[in-house]
C-alpha positions in Angstrom: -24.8 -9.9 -26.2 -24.4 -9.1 -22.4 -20.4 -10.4 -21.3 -20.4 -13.3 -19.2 -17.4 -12.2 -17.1 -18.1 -11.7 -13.0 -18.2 -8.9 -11.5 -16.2 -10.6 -8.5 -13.8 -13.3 -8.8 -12.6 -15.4 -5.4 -9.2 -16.6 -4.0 -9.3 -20.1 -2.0 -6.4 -20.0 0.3 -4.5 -21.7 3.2 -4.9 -19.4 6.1 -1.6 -18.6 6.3 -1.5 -17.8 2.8 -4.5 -15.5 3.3 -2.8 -14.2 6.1 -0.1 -13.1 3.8 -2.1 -11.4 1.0 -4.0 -9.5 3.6 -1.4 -8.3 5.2 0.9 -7.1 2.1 -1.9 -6.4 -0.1 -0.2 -8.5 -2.4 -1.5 -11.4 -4.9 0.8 -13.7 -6.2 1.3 -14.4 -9.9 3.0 -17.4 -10.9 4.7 -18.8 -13.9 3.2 -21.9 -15.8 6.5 -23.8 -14.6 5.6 -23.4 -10.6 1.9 -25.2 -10.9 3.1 -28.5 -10.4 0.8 -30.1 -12.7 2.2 -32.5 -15.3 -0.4 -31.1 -17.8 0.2 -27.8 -17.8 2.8 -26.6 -20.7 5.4 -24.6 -19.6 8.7 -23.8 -20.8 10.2 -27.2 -21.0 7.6 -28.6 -22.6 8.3 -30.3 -25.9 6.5 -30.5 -29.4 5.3 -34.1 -30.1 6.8 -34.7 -33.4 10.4 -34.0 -34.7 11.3 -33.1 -38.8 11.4 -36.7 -39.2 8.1 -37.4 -38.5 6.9 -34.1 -40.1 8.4 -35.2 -43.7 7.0 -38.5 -43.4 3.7 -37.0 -42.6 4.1 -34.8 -46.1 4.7 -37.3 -47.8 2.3 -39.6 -46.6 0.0 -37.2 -47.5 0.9 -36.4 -51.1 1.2 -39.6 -51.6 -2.5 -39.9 -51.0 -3.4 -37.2 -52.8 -1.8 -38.8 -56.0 -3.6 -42.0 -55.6 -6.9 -40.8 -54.4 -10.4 -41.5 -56.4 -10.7 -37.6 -56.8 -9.0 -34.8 -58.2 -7.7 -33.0 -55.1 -8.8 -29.0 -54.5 -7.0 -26.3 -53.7 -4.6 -23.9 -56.3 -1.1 -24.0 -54.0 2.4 -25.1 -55.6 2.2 -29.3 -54.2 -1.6 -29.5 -55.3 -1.1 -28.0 -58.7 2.2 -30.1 -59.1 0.0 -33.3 -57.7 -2.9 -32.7 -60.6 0.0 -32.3 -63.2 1.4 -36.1 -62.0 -1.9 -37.5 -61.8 -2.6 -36.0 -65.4 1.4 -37.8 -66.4 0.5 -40.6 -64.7 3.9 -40.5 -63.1 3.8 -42.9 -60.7 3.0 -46.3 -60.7 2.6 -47.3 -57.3 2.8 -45.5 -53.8 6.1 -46.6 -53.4 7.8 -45.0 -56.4 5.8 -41.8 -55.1 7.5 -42.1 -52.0 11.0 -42.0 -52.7 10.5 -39.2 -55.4 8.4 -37.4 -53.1 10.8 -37.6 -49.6 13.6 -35.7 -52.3 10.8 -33.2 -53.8 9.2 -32.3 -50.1 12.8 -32.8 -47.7 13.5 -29.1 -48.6 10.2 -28.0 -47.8 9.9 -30.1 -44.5 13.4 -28.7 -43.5 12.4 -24.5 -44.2 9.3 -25.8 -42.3 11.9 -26.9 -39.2 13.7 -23.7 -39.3 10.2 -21.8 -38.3 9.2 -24.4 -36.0 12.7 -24.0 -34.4 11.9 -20.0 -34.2 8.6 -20.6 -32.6 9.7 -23.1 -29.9 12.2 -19.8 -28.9 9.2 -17.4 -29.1 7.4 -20.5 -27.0 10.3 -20.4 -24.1 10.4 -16.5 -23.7 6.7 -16.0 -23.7 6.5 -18.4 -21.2 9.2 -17.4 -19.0 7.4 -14.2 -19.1 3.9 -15.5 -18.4 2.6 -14.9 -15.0 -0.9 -15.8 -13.9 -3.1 -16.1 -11.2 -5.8 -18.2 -10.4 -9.6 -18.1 -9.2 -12.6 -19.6 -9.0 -16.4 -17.5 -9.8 -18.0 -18.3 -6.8 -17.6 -18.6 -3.1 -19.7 -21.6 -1.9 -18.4 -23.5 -4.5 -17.2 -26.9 -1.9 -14.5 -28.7 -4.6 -12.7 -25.0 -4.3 -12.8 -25.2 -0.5 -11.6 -28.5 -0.6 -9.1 -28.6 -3.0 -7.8 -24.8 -2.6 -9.0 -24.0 1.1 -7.0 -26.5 2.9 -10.2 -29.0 3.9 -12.4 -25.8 4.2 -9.5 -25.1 7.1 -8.4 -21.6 4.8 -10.6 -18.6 3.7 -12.0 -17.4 0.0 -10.9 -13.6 -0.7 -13.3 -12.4 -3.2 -12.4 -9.6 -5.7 -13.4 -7.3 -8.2 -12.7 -7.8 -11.4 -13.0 -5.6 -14.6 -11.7 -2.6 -15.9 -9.8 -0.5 -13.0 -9.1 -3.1 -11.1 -6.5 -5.4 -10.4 -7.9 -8.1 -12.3 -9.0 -6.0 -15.6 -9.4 -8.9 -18.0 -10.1 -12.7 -16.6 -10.6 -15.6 -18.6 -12.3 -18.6 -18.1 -11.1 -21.5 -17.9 -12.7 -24.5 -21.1 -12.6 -27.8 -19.8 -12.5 -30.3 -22.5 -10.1 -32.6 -24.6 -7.8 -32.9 -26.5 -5.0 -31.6 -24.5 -3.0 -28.8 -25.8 -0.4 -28.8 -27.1 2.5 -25.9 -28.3 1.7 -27.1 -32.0 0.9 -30.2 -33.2 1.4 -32.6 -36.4 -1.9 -31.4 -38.3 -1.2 -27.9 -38.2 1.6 -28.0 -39.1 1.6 -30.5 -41.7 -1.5 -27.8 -43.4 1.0 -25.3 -43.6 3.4 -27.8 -45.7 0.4 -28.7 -47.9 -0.4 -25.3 -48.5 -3.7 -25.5 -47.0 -3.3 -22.9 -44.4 -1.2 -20.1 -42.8 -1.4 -21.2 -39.4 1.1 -19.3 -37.0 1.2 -21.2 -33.8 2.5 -17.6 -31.8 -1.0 -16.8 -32.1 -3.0 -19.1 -30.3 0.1 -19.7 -27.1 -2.7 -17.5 -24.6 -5.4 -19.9 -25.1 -3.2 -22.7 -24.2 -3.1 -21.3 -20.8 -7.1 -21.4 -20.2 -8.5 -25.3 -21.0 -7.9 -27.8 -18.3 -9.1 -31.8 -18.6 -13.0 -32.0 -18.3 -13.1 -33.9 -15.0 -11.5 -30.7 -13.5 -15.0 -28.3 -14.3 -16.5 -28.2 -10.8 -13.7 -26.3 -10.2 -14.9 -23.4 -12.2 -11.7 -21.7 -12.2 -11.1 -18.4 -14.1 -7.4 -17.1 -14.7 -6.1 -13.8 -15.1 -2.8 -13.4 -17.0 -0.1 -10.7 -18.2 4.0 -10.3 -19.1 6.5 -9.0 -17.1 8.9 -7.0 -18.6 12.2 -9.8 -19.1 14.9 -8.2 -17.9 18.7 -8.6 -18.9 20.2 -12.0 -17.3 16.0 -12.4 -15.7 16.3 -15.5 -17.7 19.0 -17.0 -15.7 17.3 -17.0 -12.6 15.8 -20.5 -11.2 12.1 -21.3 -12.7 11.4 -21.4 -8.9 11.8 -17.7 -8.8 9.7 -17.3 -11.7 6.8 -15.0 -9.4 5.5 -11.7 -8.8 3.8 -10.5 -6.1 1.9 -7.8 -7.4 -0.1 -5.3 -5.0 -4.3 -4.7 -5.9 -5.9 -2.0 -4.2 -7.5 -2.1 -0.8 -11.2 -1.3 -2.6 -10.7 -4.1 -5.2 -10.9 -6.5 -2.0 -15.1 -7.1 -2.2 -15.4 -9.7 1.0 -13.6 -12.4 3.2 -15.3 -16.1 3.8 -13.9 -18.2 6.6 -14.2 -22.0 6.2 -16.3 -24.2 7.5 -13.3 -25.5 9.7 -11.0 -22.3 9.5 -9.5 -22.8 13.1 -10.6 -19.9 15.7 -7.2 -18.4 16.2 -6.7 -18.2 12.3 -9.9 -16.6 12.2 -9.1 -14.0 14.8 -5.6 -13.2 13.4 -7.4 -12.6 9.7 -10.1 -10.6 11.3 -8.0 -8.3 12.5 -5.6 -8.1 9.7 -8.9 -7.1 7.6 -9.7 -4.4 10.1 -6.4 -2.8 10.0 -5.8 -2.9 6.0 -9.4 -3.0 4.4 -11.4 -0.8 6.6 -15.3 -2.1 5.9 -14.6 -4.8 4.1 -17.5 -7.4 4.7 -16.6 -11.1 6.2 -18.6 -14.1 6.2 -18.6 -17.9 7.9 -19.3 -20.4 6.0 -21.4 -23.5 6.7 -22.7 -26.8 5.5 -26.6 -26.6 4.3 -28.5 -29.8 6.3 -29.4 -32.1 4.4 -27.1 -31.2 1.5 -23.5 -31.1 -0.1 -23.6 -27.9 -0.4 -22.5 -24.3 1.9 -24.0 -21.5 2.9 -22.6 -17.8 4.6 -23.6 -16.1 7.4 -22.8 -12.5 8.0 -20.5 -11.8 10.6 -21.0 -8.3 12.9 -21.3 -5.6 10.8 -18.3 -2.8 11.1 
């Protein structure tokens, strides 16, 4: 099956933002923490249950499994001890399972806490670490103009992407629910059960590439890699928490003005593309009559 990935991917910008990256050759990658989006995880996010709650899930669930119409499947140590007390009849009611069962599982829950408690650490470094930047597929996409272009004031930078590039391996953004979380109640609640080995170190990436569904026309793609974390790195402010890392002048495919870019801006970014990117091709945008939508003309050929 053919990959989906573009073969370009574009950069909405402020004009003086654009100004910047043209002039440094530089893109910005940012940590999680600098996006200023409540719903983005980040370092200081927070699981959304405690041991507590994780015990009373365990037993909750045993419990059930006791007192259920049907033998319950599976050949770990709690459901092989649940089909030898359902064979004993050992308890009498939900209740008596419960305290018998808060004892028998409390150790389990609390070796269960000491691996949570490791993977919230592995959660903090990896995403102290984490830098990413952001872009959309196309370039007359108007929400990206709007939202990411200043009012259609700024310009779109459009890239190549792919191997030898700058940008070797974007993902794509999944717009749906639920939200995600570091790990939640279910998973780990499997793992006490004996249903599963889930690690939730392996799925942090993907938590970094699903946005709410209202948020699609945005179309947004995300490229992402670690820094090395250097000695004391960690104590620097999470505003810090940036690098601007340089691409190549040929990985730059095409510059689009907005609709509105202001002449002056587009004068100082023409000629900041001339001296740094050689024939690099630009285009103005424009609305289509009639329609929501924009279109490009081709500026003087160099």
């Amino acid at each position: 099956m053919a990959s989906q990935t573009p073969d370009t991917l574009v950069k909405f910008c402020n004009a003086e933002t654009g100004k910047q990256i043209l002039a440094s050759r530089r893109l910005r990658w940012s940590s999680p923490a600098l996006f200023s989006d409540p719903f983005e995880l980040d370092h200081r996010s927070q699981l959304g249950f405690d041991g507590k709650r994780l015990l009373q899930a365990a037993v909750r669930a045993a419990s059930a499994m006791i007192f259920a119409p049907d033998e319950p499947s599976g050949n770990t140590p709690l459901i092989n001890a649940v089909r030898r007390w359902r064979a004993e009849e050992r308890f009498s009611s939900p209740e008596e399972a419960y305290d018998v069962l808060g004892e028998l599982l409390g150790q389990v829950a609390d070796g269960r806490q000491e691996v949570i408690d490791g993977m919230m650490e592995d959660w903090r470094r990896f995403t102290r670490t984490l830098r990413i930047c952001c872009f959309t597929a196309r370039p007359d996409n108007p929400v990206a103009w709007q939202h990411f272009a200043a009012q259609h004031q700024g310009i779109a930078l459009r890239f190549h992407c792919g191997e030898g590039t700058a940008l070797e391996k974007p993902r794509r953004v999944n717009y749906r629910a639920p939200r995600p979380e570091i790990s939640n109640l279910r998973d780990e609640l499997s793992v006490i059960l004996g249903a599963s080995s889930y690690r939730a170190q392996d799925h942090f990436l993907e938590k970094f590439i699903a946005k709410p569904a209202y948020r699609a026309p945005e179309s947004e793609w995300r490229c992402l890699q670690h820094i090395k974390e250097e000695a004391g790195s960690y104590n620097r402010l999470d505003s810090q928490w940036y690098d601007d890392i340089r691409f190549d002048a040929s990985d730059l495919h095409s510059i689009y003005f907005g609709a509105l870019t202001p002449i002056e801006a587009k004068r100082e970014l023409e000629q900041l593309a001339r001296e740094n990117f050689g024939p690099v091709k630009l285009f103005q945008a424009k609305t289509t009559p009639g329609k929501y939508e924009i279109e490009f003309e081709r500026l003087g050929k160099r």
